[in-house]
C-alpha positions as CSV (number, residue, x, y, z in Angstrom):
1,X,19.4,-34.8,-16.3
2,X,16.4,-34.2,-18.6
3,X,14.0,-35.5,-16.0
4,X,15.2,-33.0,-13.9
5,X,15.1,-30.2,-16.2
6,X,11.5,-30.5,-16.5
7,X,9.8,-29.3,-14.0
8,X,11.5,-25.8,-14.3
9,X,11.3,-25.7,-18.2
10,X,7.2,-26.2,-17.4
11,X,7.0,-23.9,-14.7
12,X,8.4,-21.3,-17.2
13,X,6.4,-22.0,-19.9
14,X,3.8,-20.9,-17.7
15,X,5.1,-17.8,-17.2
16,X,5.9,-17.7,-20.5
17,X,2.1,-17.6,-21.9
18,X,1.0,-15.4,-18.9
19,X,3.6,-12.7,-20.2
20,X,2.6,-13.6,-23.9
21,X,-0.9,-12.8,-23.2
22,X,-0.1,-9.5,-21.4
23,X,2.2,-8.1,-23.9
24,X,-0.4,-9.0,-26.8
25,X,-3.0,-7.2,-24.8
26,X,-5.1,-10.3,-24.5
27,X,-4.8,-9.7,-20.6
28,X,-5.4,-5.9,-19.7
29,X,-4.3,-4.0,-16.8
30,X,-6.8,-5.3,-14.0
31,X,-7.8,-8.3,-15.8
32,X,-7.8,-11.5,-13.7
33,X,-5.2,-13.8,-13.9
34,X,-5.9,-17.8,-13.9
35,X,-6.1,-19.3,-10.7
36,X,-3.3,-21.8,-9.8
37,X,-5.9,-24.8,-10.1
38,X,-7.0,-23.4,-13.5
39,X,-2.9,-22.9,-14.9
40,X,-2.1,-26.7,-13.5
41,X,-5.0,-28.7,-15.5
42,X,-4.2,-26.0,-18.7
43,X,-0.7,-27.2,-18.7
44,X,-0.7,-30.6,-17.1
45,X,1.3,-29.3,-14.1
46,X,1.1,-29.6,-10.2
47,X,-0.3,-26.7,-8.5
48,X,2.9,-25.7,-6.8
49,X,4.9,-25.8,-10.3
50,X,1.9,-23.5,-11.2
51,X,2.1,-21.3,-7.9
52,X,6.0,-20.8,-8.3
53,X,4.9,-19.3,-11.9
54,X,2.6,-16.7,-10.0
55,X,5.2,-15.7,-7.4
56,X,8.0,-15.3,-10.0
57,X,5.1,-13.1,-11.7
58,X,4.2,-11.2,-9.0
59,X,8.1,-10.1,-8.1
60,X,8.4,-9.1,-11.1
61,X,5.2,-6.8,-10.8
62,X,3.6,-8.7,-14.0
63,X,0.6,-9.6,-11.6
64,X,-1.2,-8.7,-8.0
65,X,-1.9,-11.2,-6.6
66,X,-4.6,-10.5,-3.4
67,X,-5.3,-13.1,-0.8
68,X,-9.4,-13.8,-1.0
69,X,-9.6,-11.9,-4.2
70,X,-7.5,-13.4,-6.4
71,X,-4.6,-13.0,-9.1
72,X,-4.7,-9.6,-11.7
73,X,-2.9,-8.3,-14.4
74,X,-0.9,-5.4,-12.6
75,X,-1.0,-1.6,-13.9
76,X,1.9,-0.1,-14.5
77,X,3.6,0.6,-11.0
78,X,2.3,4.7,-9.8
79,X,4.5,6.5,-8.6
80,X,4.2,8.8,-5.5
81,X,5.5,12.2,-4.4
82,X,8.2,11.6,-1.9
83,X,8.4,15.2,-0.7
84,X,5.2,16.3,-1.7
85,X,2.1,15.6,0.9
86,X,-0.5,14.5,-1.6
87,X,-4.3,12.7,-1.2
88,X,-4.0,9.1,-1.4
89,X,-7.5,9.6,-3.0
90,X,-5.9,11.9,-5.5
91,X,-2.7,9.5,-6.4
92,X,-5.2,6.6,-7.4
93,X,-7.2,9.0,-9.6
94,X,-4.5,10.5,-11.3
95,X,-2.9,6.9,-12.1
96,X,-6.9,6.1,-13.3
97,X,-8.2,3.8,-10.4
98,X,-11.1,4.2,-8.2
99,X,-10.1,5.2,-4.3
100,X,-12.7,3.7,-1.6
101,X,-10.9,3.0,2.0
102,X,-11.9,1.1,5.3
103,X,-11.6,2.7,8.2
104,X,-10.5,0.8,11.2
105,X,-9.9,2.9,13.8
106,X,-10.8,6.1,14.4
107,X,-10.6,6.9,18.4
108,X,-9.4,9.7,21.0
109,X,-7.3,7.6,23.5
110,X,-4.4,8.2,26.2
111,X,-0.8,8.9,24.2
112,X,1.8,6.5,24.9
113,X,4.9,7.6,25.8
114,X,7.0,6.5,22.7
115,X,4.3,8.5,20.8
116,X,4.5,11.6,23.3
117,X,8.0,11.9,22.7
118,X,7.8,11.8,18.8
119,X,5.0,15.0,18.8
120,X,6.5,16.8,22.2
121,X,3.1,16.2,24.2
122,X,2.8,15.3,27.8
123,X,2.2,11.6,29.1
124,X,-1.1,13.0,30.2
125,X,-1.8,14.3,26.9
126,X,-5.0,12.5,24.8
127,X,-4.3,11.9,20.7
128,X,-6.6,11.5,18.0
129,X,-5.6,8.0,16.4
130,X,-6.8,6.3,13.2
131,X,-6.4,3.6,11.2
132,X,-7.4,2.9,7.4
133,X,-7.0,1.3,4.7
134,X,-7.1,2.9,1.5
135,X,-8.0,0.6,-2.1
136,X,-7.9,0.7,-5.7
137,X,-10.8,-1.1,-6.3
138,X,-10.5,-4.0,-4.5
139,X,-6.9,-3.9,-4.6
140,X,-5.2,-2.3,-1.3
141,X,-2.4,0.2,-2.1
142,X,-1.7,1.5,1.3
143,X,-2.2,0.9,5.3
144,X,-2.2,4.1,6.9
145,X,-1.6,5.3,10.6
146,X,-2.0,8.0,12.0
147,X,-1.7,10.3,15.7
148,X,-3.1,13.5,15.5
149,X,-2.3,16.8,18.2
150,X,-5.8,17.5,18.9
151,X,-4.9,21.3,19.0
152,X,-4.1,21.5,15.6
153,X,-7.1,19.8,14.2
154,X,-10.0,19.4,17.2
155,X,-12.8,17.9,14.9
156,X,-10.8,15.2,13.2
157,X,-12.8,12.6,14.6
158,X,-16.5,14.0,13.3
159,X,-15.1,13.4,10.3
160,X,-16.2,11.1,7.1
161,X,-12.9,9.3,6.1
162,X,-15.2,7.4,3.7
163,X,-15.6,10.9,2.0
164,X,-12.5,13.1,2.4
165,X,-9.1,11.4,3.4
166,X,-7.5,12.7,6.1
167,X,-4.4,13.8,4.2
168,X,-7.1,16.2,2.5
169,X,-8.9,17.3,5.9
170,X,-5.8,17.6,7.3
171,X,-4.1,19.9,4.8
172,X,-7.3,22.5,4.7
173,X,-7.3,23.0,9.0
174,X,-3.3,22.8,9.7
175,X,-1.1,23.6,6.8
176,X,2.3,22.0,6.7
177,X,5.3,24.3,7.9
178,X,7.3,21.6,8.0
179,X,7.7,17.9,7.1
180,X,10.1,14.9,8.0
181,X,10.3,11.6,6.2
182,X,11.7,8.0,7.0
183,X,11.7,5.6,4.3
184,X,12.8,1.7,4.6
185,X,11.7,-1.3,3.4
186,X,10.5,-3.5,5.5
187,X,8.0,-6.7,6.2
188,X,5.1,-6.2,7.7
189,X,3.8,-8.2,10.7
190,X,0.8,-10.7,10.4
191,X,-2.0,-8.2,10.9
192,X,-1.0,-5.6,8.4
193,X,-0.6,-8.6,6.2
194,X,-3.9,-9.3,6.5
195,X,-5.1,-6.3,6.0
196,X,-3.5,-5.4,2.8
197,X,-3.8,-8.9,1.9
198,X,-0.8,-9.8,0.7
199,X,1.9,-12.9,1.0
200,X,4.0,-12.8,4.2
201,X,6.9,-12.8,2.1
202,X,6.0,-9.8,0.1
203,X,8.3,-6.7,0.7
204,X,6.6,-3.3,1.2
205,X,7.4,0.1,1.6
206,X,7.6,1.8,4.9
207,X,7.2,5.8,5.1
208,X,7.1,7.7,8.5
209,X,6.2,10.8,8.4
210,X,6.0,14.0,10.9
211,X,4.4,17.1,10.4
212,X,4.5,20.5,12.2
213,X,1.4,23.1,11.9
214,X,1.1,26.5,13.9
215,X,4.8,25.7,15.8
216,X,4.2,22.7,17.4
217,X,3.7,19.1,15.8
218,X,0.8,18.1,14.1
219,X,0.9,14.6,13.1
220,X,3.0,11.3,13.5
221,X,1.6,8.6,10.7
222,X,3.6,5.5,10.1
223,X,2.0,4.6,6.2
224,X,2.7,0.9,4.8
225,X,2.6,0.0,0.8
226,X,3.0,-3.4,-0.8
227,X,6.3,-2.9,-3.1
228,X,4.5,-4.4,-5.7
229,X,2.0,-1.9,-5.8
230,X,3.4,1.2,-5.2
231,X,6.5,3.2,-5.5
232,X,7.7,6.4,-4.2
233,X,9.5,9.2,-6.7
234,X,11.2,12.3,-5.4
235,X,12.7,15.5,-7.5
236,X,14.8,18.0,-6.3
237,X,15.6,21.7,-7.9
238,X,18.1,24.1,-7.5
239,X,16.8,27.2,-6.4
């Protein structure tokens, strides 16, 4: 029975020291993690004793861990208006980080008719459609989508997403008279996987998101957060 006992009580005492050194401020927000190689010879372990410590870390938002990057001490989790429409850019400051995004597309192109029906347009319609990834560091917080009604913003693709986030471009030419959300929890499929670079198992959240500007609708965005990154907060007031 002891024999079989061991493993776990090792694997624990792994996650043990990682906590220990968090909560003594030895590790720091941001501050990288050992590797699984470098937690097995430390404790004499197997690397997947040493791995199951990481996950068990990571899902309890102790640690990032961020495929080709590697394992970091996580911040506490920010927290994001639900009903308010607010600069990704601006969260990541506001929680301290540093926002830099990659865009990955960023194209006028035929609507498709699932997407015509969502914004009222014609199946002859064109869209504005981008793609980008917005970081904290090197740490990806969000995968963002978006279609755009060319009528209510004609020269969103001149511009620098590298400079201004769309949510900020967007707010300045076509204020918001109304706004619908979706919200579920979801996992993503292989290539949004990728590009957030996260675990296949890792849950994320989901928000869909329409828009109306000048009577007609403005934008349809479908935008994806790991769950251990990111949260989303709402507060309502009686008027």
């Amino acid at each position: 029975m002891a024999r079989s006992e061991q493993p776990f009580a090792l694997y624990d005492k792994i996650k043990k020291s990682v906590v220990r050194d968090i909560e003594s401020g030895k590790l720091k927000p941001d501050d990288r993690v050992p590797s699984e190689t470098q937690l097995a010879k430390m404790f004499n372990a197997s690397r997947m004793t040493a791995n199951r410590a990481l996950k068990e870390l990571t899902e309890e938002g102790r640690i990032v861990r961020a495929q080709g990057v590697g394992t970091f001490v996580a911040r506490p989790k920010p927290g994001a208006a639900l009903l308010e429409i607010k600069s990704i850019a601006k969260e990541i400051a506001d929680w301290g980080g540093m926002h830099s995004s990659q865009i990955l597309v960023l194209k006028e192109e035929k609507v498709t008719e699932k997407i015509a029906q969502k914004m009222n347009l014609k199946p002859s319609d064109t869209i504005f459609h981008s793609i980008i990834v917005h970081k904290d560091g090197d740490i990806c917080v969000q995968y963002s989508e978006r279609f755009i009604n060319p009528k209510v913003a004609p020269h969103y693709l001149e511009q620098d997403f590298k400079k201004i986030t769309p949510s900020d471009y967007l707010l300045e030419v076509a204020p918001v008279q109304e706004a619908e959300h979706i919200i579920e929890a979801v996992n993503c499929n292989r290539e949004i996987q990728k590009y957030l670079k996260i675990q296949p198992n890792e849950p994320c959240l989901s928000l869909k998101r329409r828009t109306w500007s000048f009577d007609m609708v403005a934008t349809h965005s479908i935008i994806i957060s790991p769950g251990s990154r990111y949260k989303l907060m709402g507060k309502f007031m009686r008027g």
